[in-house]
Backbone as CSV, one residue per row, in Angstrom:
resi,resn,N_x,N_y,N_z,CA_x,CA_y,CA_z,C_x,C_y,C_z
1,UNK,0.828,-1.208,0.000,0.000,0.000,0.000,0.857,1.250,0.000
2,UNK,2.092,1.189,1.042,2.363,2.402,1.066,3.930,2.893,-0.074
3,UNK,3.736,0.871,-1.039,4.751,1.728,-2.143,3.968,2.909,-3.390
4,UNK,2.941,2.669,-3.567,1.766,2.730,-4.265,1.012,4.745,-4.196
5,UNK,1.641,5.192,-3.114,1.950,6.631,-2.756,2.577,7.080,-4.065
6,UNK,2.082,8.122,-4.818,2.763,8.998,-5.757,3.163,10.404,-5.715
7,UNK,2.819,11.330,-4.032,2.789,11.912,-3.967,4.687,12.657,-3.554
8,UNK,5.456,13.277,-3.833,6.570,13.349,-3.623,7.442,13.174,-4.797
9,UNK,6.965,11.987,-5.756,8.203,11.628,-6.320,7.503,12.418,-8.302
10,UNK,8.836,11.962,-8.748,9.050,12.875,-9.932,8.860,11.410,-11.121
11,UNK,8.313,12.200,-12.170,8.488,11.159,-13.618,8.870,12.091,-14.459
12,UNK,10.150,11.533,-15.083,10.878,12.522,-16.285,10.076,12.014,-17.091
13,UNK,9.517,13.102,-18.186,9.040,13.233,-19.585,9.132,14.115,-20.141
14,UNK,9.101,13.946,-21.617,9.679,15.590,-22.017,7.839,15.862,-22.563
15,UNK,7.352,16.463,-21.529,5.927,16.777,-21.839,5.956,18.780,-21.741
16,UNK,4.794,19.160,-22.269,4.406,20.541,-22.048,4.768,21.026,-20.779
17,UNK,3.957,19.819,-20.094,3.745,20.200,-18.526,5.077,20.222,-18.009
18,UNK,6.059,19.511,-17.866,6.873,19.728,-17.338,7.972,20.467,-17.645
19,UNK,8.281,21.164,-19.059,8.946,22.478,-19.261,7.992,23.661,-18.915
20,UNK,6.805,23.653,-18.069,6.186,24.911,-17.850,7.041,25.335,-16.631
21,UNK,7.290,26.610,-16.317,8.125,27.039,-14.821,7.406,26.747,-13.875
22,UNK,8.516,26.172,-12.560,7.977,25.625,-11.648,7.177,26.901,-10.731
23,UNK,7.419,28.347,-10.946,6.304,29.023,-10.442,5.435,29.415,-10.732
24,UNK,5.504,29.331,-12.533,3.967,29.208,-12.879,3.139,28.047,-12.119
25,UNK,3.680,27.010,-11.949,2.758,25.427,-11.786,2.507,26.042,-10.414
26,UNK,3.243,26.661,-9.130,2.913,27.050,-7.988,2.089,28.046,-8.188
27,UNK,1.588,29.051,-8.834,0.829,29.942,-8.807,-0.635,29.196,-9.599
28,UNK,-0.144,28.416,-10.605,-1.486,27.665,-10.935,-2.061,26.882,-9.755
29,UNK,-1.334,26.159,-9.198,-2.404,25.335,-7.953,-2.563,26.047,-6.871
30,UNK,-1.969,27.173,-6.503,-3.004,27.951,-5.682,-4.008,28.408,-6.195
31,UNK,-4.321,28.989,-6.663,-4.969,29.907,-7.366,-6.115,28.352,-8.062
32,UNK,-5.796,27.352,-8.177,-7.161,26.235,-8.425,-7.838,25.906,-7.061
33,UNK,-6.653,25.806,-6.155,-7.169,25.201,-4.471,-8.455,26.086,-4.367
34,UNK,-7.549,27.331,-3.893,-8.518,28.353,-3.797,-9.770,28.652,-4.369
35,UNK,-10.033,28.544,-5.364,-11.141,28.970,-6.462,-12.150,27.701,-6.280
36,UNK,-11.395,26.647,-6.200,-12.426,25.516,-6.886,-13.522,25.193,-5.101
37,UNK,-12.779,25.377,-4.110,-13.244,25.480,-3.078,-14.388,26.644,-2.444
38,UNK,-14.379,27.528,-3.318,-15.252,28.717,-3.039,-16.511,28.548,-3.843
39,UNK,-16.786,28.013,-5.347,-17.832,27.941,-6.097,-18.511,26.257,-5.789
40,UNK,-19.559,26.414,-6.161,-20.656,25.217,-6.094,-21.243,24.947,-7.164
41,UNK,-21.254,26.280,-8.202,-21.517,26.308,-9.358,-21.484,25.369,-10.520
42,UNK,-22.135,24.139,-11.250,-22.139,23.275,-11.948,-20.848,23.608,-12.999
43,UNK,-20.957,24.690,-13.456,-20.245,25.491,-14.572,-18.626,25.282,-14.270
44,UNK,-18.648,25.950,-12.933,-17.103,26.029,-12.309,-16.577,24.721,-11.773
45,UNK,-17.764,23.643,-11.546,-16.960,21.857,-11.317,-16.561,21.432,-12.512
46,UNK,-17.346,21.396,-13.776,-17.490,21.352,-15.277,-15.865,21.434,-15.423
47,UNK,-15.694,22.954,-15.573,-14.047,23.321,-15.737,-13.243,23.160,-15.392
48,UNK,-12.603,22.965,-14.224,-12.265,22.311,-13.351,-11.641,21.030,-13.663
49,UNK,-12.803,20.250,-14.131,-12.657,18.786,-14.259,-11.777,18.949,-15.649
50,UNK,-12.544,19.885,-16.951,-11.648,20.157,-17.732,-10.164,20.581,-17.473
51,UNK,-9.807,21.026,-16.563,-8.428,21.741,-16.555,-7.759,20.444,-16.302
52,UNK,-8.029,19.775,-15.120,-7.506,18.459,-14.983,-6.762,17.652,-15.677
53,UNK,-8.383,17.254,-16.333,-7.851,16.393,-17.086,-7.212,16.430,-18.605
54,UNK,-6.794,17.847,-19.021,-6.279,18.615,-20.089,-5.004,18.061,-19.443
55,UNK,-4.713,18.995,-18.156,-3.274,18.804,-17.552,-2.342,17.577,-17.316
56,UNK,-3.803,16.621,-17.332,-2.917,14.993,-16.888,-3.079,14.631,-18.468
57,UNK,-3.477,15.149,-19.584,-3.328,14.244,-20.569,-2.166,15.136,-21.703
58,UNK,-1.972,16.616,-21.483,-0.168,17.182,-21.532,0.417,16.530,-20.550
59,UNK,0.512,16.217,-19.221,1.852,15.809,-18.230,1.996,14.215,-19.169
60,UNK,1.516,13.488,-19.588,2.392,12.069,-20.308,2.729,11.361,-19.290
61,UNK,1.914,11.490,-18.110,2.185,10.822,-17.335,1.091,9.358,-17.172
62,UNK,1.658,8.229,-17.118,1.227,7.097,-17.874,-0.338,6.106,-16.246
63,UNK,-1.422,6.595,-17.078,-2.645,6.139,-17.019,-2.329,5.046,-15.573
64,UNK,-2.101,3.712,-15.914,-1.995,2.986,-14.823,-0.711,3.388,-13.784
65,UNK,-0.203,3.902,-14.063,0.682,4.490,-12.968,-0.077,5.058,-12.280
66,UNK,-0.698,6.091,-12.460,-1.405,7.061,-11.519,-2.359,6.814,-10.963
67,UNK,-3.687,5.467,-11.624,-4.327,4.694,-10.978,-4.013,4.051,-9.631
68,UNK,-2.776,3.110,-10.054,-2.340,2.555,-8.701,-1.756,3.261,-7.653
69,UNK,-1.136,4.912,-7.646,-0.953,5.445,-6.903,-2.065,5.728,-6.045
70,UNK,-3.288,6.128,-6.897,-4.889,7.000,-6.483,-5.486,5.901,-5.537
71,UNK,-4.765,4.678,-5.655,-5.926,3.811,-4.333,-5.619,3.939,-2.728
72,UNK,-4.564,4.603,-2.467,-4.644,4.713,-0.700,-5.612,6.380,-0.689
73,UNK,-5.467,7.004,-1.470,-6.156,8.228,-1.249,-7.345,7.964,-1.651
74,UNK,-8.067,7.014,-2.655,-9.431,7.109,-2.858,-9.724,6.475,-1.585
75,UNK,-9.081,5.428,-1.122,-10.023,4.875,0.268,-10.576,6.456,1.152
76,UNK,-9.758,7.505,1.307,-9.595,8.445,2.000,-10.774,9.462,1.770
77,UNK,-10.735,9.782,0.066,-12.123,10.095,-0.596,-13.100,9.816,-0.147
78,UNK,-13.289,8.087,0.293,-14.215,7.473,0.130,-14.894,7.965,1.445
79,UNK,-14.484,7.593,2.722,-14.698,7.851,3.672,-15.100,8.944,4.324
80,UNK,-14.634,10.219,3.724,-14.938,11.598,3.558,-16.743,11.325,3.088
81,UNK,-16.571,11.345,1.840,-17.969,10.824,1.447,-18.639,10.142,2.206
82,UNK,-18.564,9.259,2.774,-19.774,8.160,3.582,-19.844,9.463,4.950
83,UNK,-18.453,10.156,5.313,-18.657,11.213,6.392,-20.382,12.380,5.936
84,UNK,-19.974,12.455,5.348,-20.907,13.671,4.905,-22.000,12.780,4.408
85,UNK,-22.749,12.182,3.953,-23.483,11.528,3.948,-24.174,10.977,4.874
86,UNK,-23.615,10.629,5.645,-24.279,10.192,6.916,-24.840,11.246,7.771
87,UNK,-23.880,12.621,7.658,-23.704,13.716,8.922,-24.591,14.632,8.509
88,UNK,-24.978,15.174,6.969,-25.441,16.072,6.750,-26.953,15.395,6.898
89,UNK,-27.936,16.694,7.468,-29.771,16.425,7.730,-30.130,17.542,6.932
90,UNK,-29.730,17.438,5.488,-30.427,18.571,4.528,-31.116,17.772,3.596
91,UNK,-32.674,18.680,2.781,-33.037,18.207,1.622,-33.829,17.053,2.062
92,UNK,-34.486,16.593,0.847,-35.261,15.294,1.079,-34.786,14.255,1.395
93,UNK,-35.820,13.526,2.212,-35.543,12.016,2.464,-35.213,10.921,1.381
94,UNK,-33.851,10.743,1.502,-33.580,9.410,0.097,-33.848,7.608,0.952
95,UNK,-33.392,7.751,2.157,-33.509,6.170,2.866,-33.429,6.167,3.993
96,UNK,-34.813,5.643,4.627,-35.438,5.718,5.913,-35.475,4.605,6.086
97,UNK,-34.752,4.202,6.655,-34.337,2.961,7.437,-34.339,2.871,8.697
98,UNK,-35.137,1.858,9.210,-34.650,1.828,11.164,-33.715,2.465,11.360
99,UNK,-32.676,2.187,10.964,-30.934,1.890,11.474,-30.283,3.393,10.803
100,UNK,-31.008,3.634,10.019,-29.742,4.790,9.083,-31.313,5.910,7.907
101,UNK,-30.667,7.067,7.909,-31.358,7.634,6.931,-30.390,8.604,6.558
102,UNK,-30.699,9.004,5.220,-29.951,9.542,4.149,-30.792,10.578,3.336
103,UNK,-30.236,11.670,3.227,-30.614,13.000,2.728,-30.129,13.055,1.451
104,UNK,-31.081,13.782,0.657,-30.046,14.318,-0.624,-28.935,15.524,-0.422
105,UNK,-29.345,15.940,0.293,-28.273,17.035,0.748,-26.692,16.581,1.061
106,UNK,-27.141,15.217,1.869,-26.076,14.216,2.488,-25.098,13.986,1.016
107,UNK,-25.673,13.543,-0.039,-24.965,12.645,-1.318,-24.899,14.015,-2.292
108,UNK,-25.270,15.152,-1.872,-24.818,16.175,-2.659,-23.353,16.605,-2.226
109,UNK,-23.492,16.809,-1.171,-22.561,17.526,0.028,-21.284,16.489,-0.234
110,UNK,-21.623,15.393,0.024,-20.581,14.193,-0.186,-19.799,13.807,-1.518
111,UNK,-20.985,14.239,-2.850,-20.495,13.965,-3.880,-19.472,14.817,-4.212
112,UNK,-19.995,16.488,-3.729,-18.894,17.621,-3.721,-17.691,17.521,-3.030
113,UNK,-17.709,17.074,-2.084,-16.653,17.271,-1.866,-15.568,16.016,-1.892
114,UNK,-16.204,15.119,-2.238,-15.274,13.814,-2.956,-14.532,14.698,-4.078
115,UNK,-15.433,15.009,-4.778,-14.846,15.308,-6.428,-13.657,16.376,-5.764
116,UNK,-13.867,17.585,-5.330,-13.025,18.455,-4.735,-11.814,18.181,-4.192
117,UNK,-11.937,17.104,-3.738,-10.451,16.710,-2.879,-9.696,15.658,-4.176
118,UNK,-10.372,14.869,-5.191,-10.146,14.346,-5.530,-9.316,15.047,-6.946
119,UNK,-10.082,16.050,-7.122,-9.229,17.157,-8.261,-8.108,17.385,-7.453
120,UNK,-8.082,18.137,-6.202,-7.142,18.733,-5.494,-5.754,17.761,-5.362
121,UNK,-5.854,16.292,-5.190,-5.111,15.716,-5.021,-4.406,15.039,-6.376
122,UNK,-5.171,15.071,-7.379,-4.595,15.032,-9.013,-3.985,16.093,-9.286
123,UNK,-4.348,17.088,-8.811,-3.467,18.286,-9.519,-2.096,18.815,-8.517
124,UNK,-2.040,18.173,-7.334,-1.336,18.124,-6.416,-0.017,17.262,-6.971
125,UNK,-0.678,16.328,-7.310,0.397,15.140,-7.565,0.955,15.274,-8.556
126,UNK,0.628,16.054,-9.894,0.921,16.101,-10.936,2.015,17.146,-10.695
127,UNK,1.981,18.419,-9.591,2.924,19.182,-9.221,4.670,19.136,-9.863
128,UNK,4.245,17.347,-8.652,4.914,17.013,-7.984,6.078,16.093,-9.405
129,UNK,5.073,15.121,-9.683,5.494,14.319,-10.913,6.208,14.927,-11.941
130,UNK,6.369,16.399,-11.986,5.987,17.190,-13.548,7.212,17.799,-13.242
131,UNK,7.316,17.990,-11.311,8.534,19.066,-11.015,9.923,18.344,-10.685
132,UNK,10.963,18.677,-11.039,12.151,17.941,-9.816,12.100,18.845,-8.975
133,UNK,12.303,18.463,-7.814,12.557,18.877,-6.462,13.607,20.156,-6.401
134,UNK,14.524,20.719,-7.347,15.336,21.340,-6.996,14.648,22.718,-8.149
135,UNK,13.820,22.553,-8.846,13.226,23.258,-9.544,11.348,23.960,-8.817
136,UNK,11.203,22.843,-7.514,9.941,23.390,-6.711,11.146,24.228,-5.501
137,UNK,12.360,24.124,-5.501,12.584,24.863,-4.476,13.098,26.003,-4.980
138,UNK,13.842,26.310,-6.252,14.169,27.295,-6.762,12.556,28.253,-7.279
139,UNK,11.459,27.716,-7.566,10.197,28.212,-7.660,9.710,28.904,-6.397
140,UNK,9.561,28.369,-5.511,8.854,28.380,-3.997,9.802,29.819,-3.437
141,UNK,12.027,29.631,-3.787,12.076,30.820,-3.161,11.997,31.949,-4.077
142,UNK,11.665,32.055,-5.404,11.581,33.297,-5.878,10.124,33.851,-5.967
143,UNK,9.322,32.907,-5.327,7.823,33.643,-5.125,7.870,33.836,-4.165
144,UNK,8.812,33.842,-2.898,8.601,33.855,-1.367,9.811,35.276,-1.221
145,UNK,10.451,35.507,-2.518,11.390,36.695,-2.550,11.342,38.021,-2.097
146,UNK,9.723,38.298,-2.253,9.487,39.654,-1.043,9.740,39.903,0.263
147,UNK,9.397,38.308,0.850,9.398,37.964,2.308,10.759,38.862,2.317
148,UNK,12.218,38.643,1.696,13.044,38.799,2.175,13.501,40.574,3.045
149,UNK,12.276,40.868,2.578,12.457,42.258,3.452,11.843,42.146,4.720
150,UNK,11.240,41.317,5.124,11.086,41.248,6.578,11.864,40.303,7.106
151,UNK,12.772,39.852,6.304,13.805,39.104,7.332,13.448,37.533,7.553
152,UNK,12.855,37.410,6.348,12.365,35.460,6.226,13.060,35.289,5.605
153,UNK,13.631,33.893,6.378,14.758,33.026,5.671,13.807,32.216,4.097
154,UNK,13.513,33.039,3.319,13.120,32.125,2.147,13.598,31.035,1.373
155,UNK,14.974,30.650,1.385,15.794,29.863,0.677,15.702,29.064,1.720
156,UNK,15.876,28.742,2.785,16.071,27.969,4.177,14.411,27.539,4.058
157,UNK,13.455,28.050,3.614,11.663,27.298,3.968,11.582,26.423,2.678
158,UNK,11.946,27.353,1.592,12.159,26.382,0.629,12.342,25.317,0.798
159,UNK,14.357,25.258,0.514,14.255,24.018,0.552,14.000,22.818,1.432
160,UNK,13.480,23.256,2.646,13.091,21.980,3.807,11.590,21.722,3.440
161,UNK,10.865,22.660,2.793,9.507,22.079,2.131,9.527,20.877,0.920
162,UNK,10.875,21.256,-0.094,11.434,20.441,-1.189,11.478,19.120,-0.532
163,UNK,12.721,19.352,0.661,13.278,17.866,0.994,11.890,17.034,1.606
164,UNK,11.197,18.062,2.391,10.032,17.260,2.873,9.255,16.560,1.597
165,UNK,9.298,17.211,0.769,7.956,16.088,-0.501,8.930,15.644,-1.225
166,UNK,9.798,15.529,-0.988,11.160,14.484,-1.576,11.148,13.406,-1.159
167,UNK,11.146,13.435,0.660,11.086,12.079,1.439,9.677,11.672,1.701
168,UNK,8.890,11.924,1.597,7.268,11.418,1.495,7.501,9.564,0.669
169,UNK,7.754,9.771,-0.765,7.767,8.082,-0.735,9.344,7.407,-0.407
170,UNK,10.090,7.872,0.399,11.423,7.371,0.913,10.270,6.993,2.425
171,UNK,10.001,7.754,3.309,9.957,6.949,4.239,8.300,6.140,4.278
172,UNK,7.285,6.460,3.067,6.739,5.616,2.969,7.668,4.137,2.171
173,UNK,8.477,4.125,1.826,9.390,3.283,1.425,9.561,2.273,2.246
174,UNK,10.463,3.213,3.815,11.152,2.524,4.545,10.040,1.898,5.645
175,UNK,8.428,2.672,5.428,7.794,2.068,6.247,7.029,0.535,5.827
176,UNK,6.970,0.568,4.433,6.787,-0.729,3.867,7.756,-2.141,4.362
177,UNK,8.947,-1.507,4.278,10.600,-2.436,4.578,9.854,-3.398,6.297
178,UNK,9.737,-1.877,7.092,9.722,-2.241,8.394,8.329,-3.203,9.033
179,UNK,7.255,-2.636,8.183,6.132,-3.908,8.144,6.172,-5.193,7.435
180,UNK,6.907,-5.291,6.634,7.124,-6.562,6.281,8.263,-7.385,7.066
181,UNK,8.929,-6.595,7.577,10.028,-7.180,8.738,9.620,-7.876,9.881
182,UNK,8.240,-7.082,10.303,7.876,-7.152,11.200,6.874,-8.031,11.571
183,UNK,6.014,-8.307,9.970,5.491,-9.540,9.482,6.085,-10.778,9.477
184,UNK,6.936,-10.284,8.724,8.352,-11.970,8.976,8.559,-12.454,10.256
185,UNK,8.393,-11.593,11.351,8.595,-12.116,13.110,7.319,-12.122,13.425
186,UNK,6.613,-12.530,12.910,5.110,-13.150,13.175,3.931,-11.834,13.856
187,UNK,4.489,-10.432,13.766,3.657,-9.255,13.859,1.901,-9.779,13.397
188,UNK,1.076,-9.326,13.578,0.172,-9.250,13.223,-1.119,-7.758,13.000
189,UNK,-0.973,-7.112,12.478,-1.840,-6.395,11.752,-3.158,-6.037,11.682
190,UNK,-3.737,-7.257,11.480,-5.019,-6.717,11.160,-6.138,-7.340,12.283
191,UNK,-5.576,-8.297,13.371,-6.571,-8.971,13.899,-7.057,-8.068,15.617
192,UNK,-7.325,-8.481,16.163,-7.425,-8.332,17.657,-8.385,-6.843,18.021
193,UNK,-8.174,-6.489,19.040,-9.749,-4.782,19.550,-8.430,-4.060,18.716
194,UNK,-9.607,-2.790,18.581,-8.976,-1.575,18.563,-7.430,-0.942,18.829
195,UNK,-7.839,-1.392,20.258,-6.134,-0.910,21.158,-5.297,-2.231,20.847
196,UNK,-5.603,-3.229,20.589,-4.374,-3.946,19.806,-3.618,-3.687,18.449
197,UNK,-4.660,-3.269,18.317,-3.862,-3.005,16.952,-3.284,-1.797,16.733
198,UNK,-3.802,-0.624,17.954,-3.158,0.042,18.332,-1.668,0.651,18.003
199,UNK,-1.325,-0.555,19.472,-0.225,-1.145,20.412,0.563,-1.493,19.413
200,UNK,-0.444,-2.572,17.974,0.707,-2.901,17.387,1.448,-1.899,16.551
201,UNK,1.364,-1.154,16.401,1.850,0.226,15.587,3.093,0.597,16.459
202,UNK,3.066,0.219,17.258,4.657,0.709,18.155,5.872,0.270,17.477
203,UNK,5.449,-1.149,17.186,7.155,-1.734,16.675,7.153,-1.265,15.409
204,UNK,6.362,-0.611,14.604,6.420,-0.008,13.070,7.049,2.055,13.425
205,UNK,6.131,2.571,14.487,6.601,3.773,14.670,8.010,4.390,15.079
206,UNK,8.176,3.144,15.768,9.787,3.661,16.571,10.706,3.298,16.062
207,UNK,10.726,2.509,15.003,12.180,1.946,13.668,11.984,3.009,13.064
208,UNK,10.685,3.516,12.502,10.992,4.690,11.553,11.267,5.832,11.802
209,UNK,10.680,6.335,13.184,11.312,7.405,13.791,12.562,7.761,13.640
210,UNK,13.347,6.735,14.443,14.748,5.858,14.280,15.393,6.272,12.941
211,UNK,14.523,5.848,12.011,15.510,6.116,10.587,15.691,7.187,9.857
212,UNK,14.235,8.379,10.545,14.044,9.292,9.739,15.113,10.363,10.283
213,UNK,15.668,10.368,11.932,16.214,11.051,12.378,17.751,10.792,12.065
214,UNK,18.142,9.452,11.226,19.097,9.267,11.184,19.224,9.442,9.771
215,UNK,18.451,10.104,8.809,18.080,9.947,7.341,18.630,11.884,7.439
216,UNK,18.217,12.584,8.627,18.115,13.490,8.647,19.456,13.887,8.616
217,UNK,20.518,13.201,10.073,21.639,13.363,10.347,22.339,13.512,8.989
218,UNK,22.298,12.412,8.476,22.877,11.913,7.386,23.101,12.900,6.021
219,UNK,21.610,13.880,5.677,21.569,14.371,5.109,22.270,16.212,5.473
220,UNK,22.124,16.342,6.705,22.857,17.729,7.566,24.375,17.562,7.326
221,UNK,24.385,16.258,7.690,26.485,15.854,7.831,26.423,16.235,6.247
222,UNK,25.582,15.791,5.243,26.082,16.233,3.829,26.479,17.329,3.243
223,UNK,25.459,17.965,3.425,25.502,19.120,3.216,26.343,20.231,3.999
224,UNK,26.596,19.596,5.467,27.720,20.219,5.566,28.729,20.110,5.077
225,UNK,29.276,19.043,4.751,30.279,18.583,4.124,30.888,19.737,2.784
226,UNK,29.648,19.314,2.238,29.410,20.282,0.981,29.759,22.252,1.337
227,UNK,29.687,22.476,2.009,29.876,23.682,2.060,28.785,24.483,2.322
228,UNK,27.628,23.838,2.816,26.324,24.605,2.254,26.336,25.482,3.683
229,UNK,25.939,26.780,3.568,25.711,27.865,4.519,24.045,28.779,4.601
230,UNK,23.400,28.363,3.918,22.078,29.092,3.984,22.084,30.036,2.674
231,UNK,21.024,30.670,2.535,21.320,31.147,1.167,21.770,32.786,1.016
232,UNK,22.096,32.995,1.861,23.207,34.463,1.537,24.742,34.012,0.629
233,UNK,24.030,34.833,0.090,25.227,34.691,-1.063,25.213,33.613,-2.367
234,UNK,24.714,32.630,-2.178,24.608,31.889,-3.134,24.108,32.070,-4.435
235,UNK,24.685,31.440,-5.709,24.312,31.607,-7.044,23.804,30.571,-7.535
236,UNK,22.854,30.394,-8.941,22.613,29.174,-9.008,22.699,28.808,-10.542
237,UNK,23.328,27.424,-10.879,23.607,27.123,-12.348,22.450,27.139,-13.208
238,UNK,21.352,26.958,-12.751,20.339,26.622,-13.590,19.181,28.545,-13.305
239,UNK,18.871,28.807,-14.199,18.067,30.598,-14.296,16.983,29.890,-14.601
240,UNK,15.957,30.073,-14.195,14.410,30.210,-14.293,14.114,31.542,-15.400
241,UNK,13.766,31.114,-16.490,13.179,31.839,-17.464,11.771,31.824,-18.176
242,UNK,11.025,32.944,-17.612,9.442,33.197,-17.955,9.539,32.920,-19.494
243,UNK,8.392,32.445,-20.045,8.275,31.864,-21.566,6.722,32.203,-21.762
244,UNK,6.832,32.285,-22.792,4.996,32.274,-23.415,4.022,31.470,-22.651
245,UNK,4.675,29.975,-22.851,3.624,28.868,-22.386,3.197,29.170,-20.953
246,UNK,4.505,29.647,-20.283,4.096,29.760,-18.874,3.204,31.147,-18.552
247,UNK,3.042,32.334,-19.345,1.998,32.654,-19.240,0.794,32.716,-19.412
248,UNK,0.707,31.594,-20.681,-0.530,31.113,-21.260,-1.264,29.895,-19.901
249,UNK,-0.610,29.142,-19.144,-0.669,28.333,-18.383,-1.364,29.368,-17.020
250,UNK,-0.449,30.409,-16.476,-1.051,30.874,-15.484,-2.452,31.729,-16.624
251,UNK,-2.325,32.174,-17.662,-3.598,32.856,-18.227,-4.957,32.008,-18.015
252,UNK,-4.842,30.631,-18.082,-5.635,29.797,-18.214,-6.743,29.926,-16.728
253,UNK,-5.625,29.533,-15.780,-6.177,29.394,-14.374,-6.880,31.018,-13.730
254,UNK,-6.034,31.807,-14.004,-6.774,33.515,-14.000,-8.166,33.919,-14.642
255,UNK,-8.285,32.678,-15.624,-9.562,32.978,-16.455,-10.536,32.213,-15.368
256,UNK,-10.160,30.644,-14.898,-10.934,29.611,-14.319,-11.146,30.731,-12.778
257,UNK,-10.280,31.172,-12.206,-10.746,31.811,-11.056,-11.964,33.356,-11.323
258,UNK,-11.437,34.179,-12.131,-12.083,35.011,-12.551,-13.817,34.721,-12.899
259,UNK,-13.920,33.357,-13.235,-15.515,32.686,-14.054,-16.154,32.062,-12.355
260,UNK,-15.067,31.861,-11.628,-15.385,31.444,-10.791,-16.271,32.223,-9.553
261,UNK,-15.406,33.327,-10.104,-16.475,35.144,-9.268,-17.021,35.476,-9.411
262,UNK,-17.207,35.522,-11.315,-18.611,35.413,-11.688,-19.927,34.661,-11.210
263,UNK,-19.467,33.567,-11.500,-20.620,32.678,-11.155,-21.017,33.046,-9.992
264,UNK,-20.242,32.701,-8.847,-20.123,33.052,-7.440,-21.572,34.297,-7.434
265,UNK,-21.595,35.272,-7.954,-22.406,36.093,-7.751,-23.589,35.966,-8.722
266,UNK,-23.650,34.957,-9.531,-25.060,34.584,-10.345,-25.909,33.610,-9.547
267,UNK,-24.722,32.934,-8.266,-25.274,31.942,-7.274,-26.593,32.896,-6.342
């Protein structure tokens, strides 16, 4: 399950999507989070879904790959959904049951916001897939470049945000290693109450703890090694250069938020 995570890691292709600048792609998914979360509007889910799936079919990023990543997060979807479904008491009665009743409001509410998280987390991932890591941190500090007049370490948030969605499938990696280890010494998983299974999460939490702090060391001793001092002063081999596409790309999403204000007030 937890090799099956796509969130963090990168697929080289020489697609649209991934010669677009990595701060256009950061200014595009804010600017979708934001928007797509504010309208209810049929019109503005419609588009949405279009931008998507425009974006995943430029990124070339290959169909069953991304399927088998999408199944620990659809369980997550899923559950969200049965949440709101159950919780919301709006709208007509759909199933009056002894035991359980269900609103349309419930499977509206639920359907929305499945789809919502479920865009959010495709276009999240695709970020991610589309970006290398040293190109979301060179992005992240030249949009965070104002900060530097109040005295925020921007190059220093950067890149520990980078390394963080760098190691996302490393220590889902190493947490796969350590449950199957732990399986092999006759661990058990899935059986026994609640608080057993708990409990059993101890011998999985404290190896990885263990590794992540020593993943950490490992990576500090490097970089010291290297010379690295924070980012005063530093230059960098690779220049970030604005291009057509990348304003046609943020033009796109400026239009989707803009329709989105519209609507917003035809609501």
């Amino acid at each position: 399950m937890f090799d099956n995570v796509i969130i963090g890691q990168y697929v080289p292709r020489n697609s649209l999507v991934h010669k677009i600048d990595p701060r256009a792609k950061l200014l595009a998914i804010l600017l979708f989070i934001i928007f797509l979360f504010i309208s209810r509007h049929p019109v503005v889910l419609s588009l949405a879904i279009v931008i998507t799936g425009t974006t995943f079919i430029l990124a070339k990023i290959p169909f069953r790959y991304y399927i088998k990543g999408m199944r620990f997060i659809a369980i997550l979807i899923f559950f969200t959904f049965l949440l709101h479904l159950f919780m919301t008491r709006e709208g007509t009665v759909i199933v009056d049951w002894p035991w359980l009743t269900v609103y349309s409001g419930g499977v509206v509410e639920g359907s929305l916001i499945a789809l919502r998280l479920f865009l959010l987390v495709l276009m999240a991932s695709l970020l991610t897939l589309t970006t290398t890591p040293i190109d979301l941190t060179d992005g992240m500090e030249r949009l965070m470049k104002p900060l530097k007049r109040i005295r925020v370490p921007t190059h220093e948030l950067a890149l520990m945000m980078s390394i963080a969605l760098r190691f996302i499938p490393t220590l889902l990696g190493e947490t796969s290693k350590i449950v199957k280890a732990q399986m092999a010494r006759g661990a058990n998983f899935s059986e026994g109450s609640l608080w057993k299974r708990l409990k059993s999460l101890i011998p999985i939490l404290i190896p990885l703890f263990v590794q992540s702090f020593k993943r950490a060391e490992d990576l500090a001793i490097a970089m010291e090694a290297r010379g690295y001092g924070g980012g005063e002063g530093r230059t960098k081999f690779r220049q970030l250069r604005w291009k057509r596409n990348d304003s046609i790309a943020i033009g796109v999403f400026v239009m989707f938020a803009l329709l989105t204000i519209v609507f917003g007030f035809i609501e």
